[in-house]
C-alpha positions in Angstrom: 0.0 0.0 0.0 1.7 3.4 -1.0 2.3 5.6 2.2 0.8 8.9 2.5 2.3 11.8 3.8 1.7 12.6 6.7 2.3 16.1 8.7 5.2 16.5 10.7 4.0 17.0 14.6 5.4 20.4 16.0 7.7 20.1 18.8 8.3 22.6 21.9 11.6 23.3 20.8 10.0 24.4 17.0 7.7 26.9 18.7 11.0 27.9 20.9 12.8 28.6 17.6 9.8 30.2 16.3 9.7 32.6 19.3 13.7 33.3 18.5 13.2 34.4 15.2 10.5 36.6 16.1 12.7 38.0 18.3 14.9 38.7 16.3 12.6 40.5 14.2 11.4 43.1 16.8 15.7 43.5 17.5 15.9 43.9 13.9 13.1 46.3 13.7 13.4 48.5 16.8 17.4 48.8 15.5 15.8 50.3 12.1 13.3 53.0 14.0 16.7 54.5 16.0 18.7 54.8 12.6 15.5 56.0 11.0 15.2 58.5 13.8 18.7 59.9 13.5 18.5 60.1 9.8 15.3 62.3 11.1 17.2 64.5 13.2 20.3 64.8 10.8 18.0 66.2 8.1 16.1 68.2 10.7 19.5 70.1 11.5 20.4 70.5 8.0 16.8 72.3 7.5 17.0 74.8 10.4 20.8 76.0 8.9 19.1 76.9 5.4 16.2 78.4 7.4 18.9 80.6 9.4 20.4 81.6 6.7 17.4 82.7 4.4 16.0 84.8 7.5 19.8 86.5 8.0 19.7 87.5 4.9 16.3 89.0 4.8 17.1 90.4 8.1 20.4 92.1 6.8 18.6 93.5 3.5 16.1 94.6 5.4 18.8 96.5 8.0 20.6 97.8 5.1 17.9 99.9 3.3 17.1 101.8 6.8 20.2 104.0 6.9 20.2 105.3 3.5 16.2 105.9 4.3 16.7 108.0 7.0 19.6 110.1 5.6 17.3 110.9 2.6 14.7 112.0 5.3 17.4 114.1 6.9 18.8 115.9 3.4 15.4 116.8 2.6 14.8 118.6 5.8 16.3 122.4 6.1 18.7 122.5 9.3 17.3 124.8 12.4 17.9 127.9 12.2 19.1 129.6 15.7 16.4 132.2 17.1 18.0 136.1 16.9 16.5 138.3 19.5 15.2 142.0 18.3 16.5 145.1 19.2 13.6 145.3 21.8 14.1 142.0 23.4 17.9 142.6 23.8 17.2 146.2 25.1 14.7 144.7 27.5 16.8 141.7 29.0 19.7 142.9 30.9 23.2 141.4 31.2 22.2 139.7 34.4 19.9 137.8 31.5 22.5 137.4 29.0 23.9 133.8 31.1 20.0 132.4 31.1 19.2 133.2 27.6 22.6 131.8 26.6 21.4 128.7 28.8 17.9 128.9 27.2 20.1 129.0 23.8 21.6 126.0 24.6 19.2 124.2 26.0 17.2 124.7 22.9 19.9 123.4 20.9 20.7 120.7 23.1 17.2 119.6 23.1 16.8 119.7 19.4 19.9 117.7 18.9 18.7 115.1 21.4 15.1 115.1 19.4 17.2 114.8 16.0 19.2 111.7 17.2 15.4 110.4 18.9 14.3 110.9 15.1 17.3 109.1 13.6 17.1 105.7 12.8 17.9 103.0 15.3 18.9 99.2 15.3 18.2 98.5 18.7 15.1 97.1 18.2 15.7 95.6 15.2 18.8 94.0 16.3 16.7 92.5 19.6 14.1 91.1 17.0 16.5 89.7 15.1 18.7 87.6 18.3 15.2 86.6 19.8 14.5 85.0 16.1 18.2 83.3 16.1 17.5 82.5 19.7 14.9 80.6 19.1 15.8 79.2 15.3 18.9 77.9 17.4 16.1 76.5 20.2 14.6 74.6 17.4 17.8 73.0 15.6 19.3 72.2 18.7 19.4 68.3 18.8 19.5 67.9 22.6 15.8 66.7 22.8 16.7 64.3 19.8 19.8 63.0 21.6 17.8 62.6 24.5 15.2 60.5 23.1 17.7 58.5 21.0 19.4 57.7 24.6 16.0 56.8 25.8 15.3 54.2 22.9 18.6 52.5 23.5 18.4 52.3 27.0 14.9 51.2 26.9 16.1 48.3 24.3 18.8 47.4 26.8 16.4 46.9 29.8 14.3 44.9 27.1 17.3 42.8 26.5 17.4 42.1 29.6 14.3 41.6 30.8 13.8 38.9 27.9 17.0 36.7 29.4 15.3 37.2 32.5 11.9 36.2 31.4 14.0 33.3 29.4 15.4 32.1 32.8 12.4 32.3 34.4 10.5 30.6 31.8 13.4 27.1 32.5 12.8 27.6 35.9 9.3 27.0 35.5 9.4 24.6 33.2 11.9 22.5 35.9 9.2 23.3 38.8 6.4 22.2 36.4 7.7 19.0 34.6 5.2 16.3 34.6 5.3 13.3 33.5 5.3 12.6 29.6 3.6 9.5 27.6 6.1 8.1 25.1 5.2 4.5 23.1 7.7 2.0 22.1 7.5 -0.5 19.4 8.7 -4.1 19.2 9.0 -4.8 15.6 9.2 -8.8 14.4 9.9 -10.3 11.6 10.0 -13.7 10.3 13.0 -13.1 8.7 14.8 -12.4 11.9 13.4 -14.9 14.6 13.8 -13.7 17.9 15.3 -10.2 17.1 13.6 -6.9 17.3 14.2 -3.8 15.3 16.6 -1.5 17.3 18.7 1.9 16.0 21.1 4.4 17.8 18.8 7.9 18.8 20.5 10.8 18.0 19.1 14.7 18.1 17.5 14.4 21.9 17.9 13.0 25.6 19.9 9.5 25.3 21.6 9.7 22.1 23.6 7.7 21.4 21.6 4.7 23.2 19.8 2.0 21.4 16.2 2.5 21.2 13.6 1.4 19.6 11.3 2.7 17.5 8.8 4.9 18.7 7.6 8.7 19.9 5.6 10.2 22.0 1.2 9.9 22.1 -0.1 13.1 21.1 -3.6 14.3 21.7 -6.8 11.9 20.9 -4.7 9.1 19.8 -4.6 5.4 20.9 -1.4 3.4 21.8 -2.0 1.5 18.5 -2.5 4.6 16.5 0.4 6.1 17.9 2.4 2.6 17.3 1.1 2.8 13.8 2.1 6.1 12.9 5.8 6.5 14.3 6.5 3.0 12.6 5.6 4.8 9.9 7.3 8.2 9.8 10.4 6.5 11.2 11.0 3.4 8.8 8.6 4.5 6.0 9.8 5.9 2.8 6.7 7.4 0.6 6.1 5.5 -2.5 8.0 7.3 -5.7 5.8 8.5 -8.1 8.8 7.5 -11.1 8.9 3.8 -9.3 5.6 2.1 -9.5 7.0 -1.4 -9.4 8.3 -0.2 -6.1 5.2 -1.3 -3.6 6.4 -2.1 -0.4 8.5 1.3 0.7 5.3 1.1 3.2 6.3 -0.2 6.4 3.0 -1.9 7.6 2.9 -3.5 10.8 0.1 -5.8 12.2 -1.4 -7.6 15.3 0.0 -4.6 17.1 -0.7 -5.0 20.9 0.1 -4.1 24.0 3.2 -5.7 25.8 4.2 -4.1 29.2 4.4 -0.7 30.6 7.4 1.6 32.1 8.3 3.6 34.4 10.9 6.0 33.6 13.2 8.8 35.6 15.3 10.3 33.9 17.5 12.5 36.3 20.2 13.6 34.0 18.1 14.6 31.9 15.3 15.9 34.1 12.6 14.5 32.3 10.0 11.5 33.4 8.3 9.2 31.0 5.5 6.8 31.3 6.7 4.5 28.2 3.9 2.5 26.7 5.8 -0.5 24.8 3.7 -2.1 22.1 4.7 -5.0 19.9 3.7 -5.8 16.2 5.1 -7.8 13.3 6.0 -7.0 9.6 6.0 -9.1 6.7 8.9 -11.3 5.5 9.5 -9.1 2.1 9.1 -5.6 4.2 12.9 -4.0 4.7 12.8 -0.8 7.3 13.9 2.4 6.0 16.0 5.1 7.8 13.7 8.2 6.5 14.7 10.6 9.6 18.7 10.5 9.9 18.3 13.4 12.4 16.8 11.8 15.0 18.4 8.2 14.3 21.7 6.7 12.8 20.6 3.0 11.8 17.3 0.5 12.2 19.4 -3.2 12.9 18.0 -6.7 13.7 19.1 -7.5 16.8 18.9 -10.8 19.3 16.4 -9.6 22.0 18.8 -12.6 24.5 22.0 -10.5 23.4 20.1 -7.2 24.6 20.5 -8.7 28.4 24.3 -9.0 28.4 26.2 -6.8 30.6 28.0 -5.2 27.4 24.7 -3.8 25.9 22.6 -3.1 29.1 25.1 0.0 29.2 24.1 1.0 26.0 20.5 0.9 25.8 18.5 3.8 26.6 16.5 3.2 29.6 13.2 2.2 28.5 14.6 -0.1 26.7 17.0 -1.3 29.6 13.9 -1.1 32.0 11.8 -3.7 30.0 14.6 -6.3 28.8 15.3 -6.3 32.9 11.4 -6.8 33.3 9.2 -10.2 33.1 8.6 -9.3 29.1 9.2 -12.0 26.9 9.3 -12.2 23.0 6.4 -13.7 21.5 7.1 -17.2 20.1 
């Protein structure tokens, strides 16, 4: 029967690598709002120079034409005159009036000159206008509330940094407080080609590689032990028929009379993990040859004696499920 594909189950560790990348990502991202902000406050500077410049020169034009405005204004006006007293007026004061007339002169003169320069043209005011505009063109441009907010962004992705490790931490922490037992199923595959072996490889890629296990994975949600048999048996020494093969017919691994054989209990303290193992047994046809269709998780399927499993040499080397139930009451069907 040709083998269907079947979906690959997710694993904690592909959601782990998920939540790495996405990670990542935000790093990635946040990293391109700072540059983005600097590029923001680079142009922003450059802005705020032409702006400066286009009102200093408007200013100055501006500063220039009042001058030659107000000596126009003062070339057009006739000078003052001096007042001349009459022949009566000097006959009437005496010379005791001479000094306050003189002083009245003065004064006169005095305070026309002091209304003439009032008149003139001033740049005091103009030139206040023109530092409170600078001032505050110069208030604008300056990048010290940019620089301040850039310092905020990157201490604020710091303390995120950190606070991730620490939630990463955490996160192991809890998962060591809140381990529970897991429910993994073995299979004991026989063939008639092999009496009184059972199908054994070396796991690789997880806890107890290295060891000889048999084939086999853990129950997901909904299933049976015999579904769960059926399908690991399946992804693990299956290949899917080949569509430019069709006299190829038996990539299938099929297994039958699959049933339960004993039950485990299993502590694995190195490893901190704890496994109820489920072992179930089945046999494959004579012409049926397992495949090794997930080198990542295992190096080889053999046939090996399930007697020779109970020697001192290879009870070191099978992972403990395994070792558990070949030093149990189990015995291989006949």
């Amino acid at each position: 029967m040709a083998g269907s594909a079947t979906k690959k189950r997710r694993t904690l560790a592909d959601a782990d690598e998920d939540l790495r990348q996405y990670q990542a990502r935000l790093a990635e991202a946040r990293n391109k709002m700072i540059l983005l902000a600097r590029e923001n406050a680079r142009m922003k500077v450059l802005l705020q120079k032409y702006m400066e410049k286009d009102d200093s020169l408007a200013c100055a034009s501006q500063l220039s034409g009042l001058p030659s405005q107000s000596q126009s204004q003062s070339q057009s006006q006739p000078p003052p005159q001096p007042r001349t007293l009459s022949q009566d007026e000097s006959m009437a004061f005496g010379d005791s009036d001479l000094t306050s007339a003189d002083e009245l002169s003065f004064e006169s003169i005095g305070s026309g000159s002091l209304s003439q320069d009032f008149g003139a043209p001033t740049l005091g005011h103009d030139d206040f206008v023109f530092d409170s505009q600078l001032s505050q063109l110069e208030e604008v441009a300056s990048t010290t509330h940019l620089e301040e907010i850039m310092t905020f962004l990157e201490k604020q992705e710091a303390l995120d940094t950190e606070r991730l490790f620490s939630a990463q931490s955490e996160v192991i922490e809890l998962r060591k407080s809140t381990t529970v037992p897991r429910v993994g199923v073995g299979v004991l595959i026989f063939s008639p080609s092999h009496p009184g072996c059972v199908l054994i490889g070396v796991r690789k890629g997880s806890h107890g590689t290295g060891k000889l296990a048999l084939p086999g994975g853990h129950l997901e949600f909904g299933e049976s032990w015999e579904e769960c048999a059926i399908r690991e048996v399946k992804e693990e020494t299956s290949k899917p028929l080949h569509s430019a093969l069709p006299h190829l017919v038996a990539l299938d691994l099929d297994i039958a009379n699959c049933t339960l054989a004993y039950t485990t209990n299993d502590i694995m303290e190195a490893d901190e993990k704890h496994y109820i193992t489920i072992f179930m047994q089945a046999t494959i046809s004579a012409s049926q040859v397992p495949e090794l269709t997930e080198p990542d998780k295992c190096e080889g399927w053999i046939w090996q004696d399930w007697a020779s499993l109970k020697t001192p040499e290879l009870q070191a080397r099978l992972f403990l499920p395994l070792q558990q139930l070949t030093q149990s009451s189990y015995t291989v069907p006949q």
